[in-house]
C-alpha positions as CSV (number, residue, x, y, z in Angstrom):
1,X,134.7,104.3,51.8
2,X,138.1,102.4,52.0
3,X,137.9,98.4,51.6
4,X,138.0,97.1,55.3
5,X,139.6,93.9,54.5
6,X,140.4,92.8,58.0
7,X,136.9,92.8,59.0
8,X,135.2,91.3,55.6
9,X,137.9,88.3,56.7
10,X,136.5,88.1,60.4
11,X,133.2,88.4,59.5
12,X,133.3,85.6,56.3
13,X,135.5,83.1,58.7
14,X,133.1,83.9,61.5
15,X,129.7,82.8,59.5
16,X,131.7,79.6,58.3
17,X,133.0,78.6,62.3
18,X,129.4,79.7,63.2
19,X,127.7,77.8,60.5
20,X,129.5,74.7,61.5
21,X,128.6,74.9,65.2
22,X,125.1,75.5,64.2
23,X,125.3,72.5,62.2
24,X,126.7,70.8,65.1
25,X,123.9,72.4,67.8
26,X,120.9,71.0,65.5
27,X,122.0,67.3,65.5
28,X,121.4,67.5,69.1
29,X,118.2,69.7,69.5
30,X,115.7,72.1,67.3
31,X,116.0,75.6,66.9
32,X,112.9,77.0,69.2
33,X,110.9,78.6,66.6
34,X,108.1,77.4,64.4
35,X,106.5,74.1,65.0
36,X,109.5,73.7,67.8
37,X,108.4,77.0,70.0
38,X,108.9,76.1,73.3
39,X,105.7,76.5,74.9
40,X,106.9,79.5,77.6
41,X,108.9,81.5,75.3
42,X,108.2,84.9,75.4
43,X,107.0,85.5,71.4
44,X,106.3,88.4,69.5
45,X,103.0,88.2,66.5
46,X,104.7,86.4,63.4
47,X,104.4,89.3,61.0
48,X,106.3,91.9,63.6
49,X,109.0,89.5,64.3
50,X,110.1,88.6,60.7
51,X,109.8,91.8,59.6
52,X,112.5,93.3,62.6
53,X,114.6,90.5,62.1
54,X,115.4,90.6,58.4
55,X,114.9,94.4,57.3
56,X,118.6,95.1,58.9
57,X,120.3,92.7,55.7
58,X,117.9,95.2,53.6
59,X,118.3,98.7,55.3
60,X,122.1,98.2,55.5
61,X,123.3,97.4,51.8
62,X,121.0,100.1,50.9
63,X,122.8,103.0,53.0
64,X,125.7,101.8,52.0
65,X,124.9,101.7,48.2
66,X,123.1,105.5,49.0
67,X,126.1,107.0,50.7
68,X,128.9,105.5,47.7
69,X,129.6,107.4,45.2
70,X,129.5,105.9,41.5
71,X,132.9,106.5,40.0
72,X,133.4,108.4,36.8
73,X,136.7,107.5,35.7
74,X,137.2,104.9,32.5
75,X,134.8,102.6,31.1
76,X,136.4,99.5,33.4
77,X,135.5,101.3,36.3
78,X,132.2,101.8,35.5
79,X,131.6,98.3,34.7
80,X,132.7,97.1,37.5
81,X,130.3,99.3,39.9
82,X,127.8,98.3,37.6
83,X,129.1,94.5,38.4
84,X,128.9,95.9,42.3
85,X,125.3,97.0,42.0
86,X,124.2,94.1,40.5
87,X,125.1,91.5,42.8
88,X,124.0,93.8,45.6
89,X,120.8,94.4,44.2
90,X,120.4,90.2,44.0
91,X,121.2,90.2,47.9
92,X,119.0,93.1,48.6
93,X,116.1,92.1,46.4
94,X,115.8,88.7,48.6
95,X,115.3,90.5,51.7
96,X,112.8,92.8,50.3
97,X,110.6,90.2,49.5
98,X,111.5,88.6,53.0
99,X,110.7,92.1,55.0
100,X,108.0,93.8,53.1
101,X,106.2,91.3,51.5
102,X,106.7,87.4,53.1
103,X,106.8,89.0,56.4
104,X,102.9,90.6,55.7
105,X,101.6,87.2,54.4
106,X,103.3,85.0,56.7
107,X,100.6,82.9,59.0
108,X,103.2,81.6,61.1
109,X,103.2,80.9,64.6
110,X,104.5,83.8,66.8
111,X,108.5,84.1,67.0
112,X,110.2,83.8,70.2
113,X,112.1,87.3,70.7
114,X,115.1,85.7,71.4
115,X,114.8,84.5,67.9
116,X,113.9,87.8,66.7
117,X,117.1,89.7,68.2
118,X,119.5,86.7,67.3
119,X,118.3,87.0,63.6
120,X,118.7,91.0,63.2
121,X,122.0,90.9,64.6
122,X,122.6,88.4,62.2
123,X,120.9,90.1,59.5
124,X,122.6,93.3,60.5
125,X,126.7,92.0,60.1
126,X,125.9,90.1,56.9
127,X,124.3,92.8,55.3
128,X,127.4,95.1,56.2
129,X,129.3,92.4,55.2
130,X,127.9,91.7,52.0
131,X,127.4,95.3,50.8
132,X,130.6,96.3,52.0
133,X,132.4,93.6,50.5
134,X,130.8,94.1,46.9
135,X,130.6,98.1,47.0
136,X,134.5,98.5,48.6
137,X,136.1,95.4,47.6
138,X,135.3,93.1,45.3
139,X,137.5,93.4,41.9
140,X,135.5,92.1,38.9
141,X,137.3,91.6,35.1
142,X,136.6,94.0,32.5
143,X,134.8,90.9,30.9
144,X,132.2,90.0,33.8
145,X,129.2,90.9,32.0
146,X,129.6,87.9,29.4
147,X,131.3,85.9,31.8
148,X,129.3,82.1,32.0
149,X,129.8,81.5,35.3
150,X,128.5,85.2,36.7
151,X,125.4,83.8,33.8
152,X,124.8,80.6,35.9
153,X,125.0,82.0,39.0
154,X,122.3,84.6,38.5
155,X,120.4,82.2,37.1
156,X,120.4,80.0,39.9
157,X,119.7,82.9,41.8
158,X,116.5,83.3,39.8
159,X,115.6,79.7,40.3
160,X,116.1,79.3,43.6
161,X,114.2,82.4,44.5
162,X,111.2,81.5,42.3
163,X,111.3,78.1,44.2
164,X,111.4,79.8,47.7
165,X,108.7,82.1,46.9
166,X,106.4,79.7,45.5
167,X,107.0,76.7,48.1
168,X,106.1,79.5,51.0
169,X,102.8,80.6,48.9
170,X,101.9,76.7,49.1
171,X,102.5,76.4,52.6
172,X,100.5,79.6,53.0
173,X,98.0,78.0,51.5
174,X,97.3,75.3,53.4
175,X,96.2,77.6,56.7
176,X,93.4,79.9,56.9
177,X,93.8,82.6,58.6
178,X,94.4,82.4,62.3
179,X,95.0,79.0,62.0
180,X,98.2,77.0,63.3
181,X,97.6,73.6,62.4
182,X,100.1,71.5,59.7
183,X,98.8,69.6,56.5
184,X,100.6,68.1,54.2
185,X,102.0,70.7,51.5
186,X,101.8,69.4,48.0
187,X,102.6,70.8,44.6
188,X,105.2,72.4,43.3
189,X,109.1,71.0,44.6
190,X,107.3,69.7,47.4
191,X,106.5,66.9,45.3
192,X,109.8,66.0,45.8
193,X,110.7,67.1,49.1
194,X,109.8,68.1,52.6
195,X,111.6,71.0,52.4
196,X,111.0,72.8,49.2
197,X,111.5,76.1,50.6
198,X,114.0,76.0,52.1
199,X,116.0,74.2,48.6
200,X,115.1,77.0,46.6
201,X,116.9,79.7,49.2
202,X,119.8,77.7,49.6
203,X,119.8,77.1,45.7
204,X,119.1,80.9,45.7
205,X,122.2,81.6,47.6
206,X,124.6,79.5,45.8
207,X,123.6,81.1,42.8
208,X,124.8,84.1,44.5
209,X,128.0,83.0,46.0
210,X,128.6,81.4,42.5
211,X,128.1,85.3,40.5
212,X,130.2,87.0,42.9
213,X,133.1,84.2,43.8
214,X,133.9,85.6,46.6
215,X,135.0,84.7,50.2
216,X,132.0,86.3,52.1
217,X,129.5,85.3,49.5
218,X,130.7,82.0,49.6
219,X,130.7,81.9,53.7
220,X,127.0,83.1,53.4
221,X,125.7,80.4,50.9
222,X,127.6,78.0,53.3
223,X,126.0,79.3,56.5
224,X,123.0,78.9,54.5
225,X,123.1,75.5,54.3
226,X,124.2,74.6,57.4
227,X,121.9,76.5,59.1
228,X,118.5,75.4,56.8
229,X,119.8,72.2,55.9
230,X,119.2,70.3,59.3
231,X,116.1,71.8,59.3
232,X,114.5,70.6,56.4
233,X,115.6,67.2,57.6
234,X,113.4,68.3,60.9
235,X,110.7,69.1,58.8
236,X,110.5,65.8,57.0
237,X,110.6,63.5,60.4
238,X,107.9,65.5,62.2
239,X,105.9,65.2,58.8
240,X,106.5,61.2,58.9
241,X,105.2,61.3,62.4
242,X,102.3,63.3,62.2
243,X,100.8,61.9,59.3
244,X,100.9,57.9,58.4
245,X,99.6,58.8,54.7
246,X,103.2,61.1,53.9
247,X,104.2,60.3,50.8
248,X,107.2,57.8,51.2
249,X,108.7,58.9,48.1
250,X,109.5,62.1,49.0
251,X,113.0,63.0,50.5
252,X,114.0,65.8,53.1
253,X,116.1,68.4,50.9
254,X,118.0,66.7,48.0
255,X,115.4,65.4,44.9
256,X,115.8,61.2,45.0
257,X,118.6,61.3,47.0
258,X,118.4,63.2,51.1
């Protein structure tokens, strides 16, 4: 398939206007899902509705990836598919975990489907986006596999992923099944802030943007943020509310310092 570079630019400016008015929309109100349902939403059970809305930015890459063909030409080339595949496989390995194995465990509250259909659209152009991008049209040096930065970035990846998985085991943890109700999460990053999940994906993320140096990786780690950011924030308030004991030491996203 030909590089499409007129839509990967649409679609990477589009995430970073959208992530700014998002950013925007949650200083004025929460994002109806979660502990901020709004009480006559019309929801779908928690396990159904993550699993639709994030096995698109799964499915997609992975046609894509099935239906390119690996290049036999010079050494280079190869490389840089191997380079490709790599960075793909880091995207696609996140939402994996997110469809086939955090969706089954999850003991969330149920997800309002307008939530559920915003999400898999959402899913569904960034996974184009992201596999199309690195499979059609990123360009990588003949030197990428020793290059530091591409070192750091996958290790951030690793980090932040190891973060996000364990924060959402601890808050897993703290509901039997069936139950609904909100304890104070401890252990782990939450130790240091309210919203230790959610710093280990966007850490995850910026790992990735930071391998690939790229436009639409880079509009993805910044939607990211934008998008989780104020939450976490959200998080920590409705913590200090609900319980007068939260420790005061701990901070929304940022260790010591937000």
């Amino acid at each position: 398939m030909e590089c499409h570079d007129g839509a990967v630019s649409y679609l990477s400016w589009a995430l970073i206007v959208g992530g700014m008015t998002y950013l925007l929309r949650q200083t004025q109100r929460h994002t109806p899902y979660g502990r901020y349902v709004e009480p006559k939403a019309r929801c779908c059970p928690a396990r159904l509705g993550w699993f639709l809305q994030e096995v698109p930015a799964f499915l997609l890459p992975l046609l894509l990836l099935l239906f390119t063909e690996e290049p036999h030409t010079e050494p280079a080339t190869s490389r840089h598919w191997t380079g490709r595949t790599l960075l793909l496989c880091t995207f696609m390995v996140h939402y994996f975990h997110r469809s086939f194995i955090y969706a089954f465990l999850t003991r969330g509250r149920p997800v309002p489907l307008s939530i559920v259909l915003y999400a898999a659209i959402f899913c569904s152009l960034n996974g184009f986006l992201q596999g199309h991008h690195l499979l059609h049209c990123a360009q990588f040096e003949d030197t990428w596999l020793t290059s530091t930065r591409v070192a750091a970035g996958l290790l951030l990846f690793v980090v932040g992923m190891t973060v996000n998985i364990h924060s959402d085991h601890i808050l897993r943890s703290l509901r039997r099944p069936g139950e609904t109700v909100y304890r104070i999460p401890h252990g782990g990053m939450f130790e240091f802030v309210s919203g230790a999940n959610f710093l280990g994906e966007i850490v995850q993320w910026c790992g990735y943007s930071v391998a690939a140096w790229s436009l639409p990786t880079f509009a993805f780690a910044f939607f990211t943020i934008c998008s989780i950011g104020p939450r976490a924030y959200q998080h920590h308030r409705d913590y200090q509310r609900r319980f007068e004991d939260y420790p005061r030491s701990r901070r929304a996203l940022i260790p010591f310092i937000l």
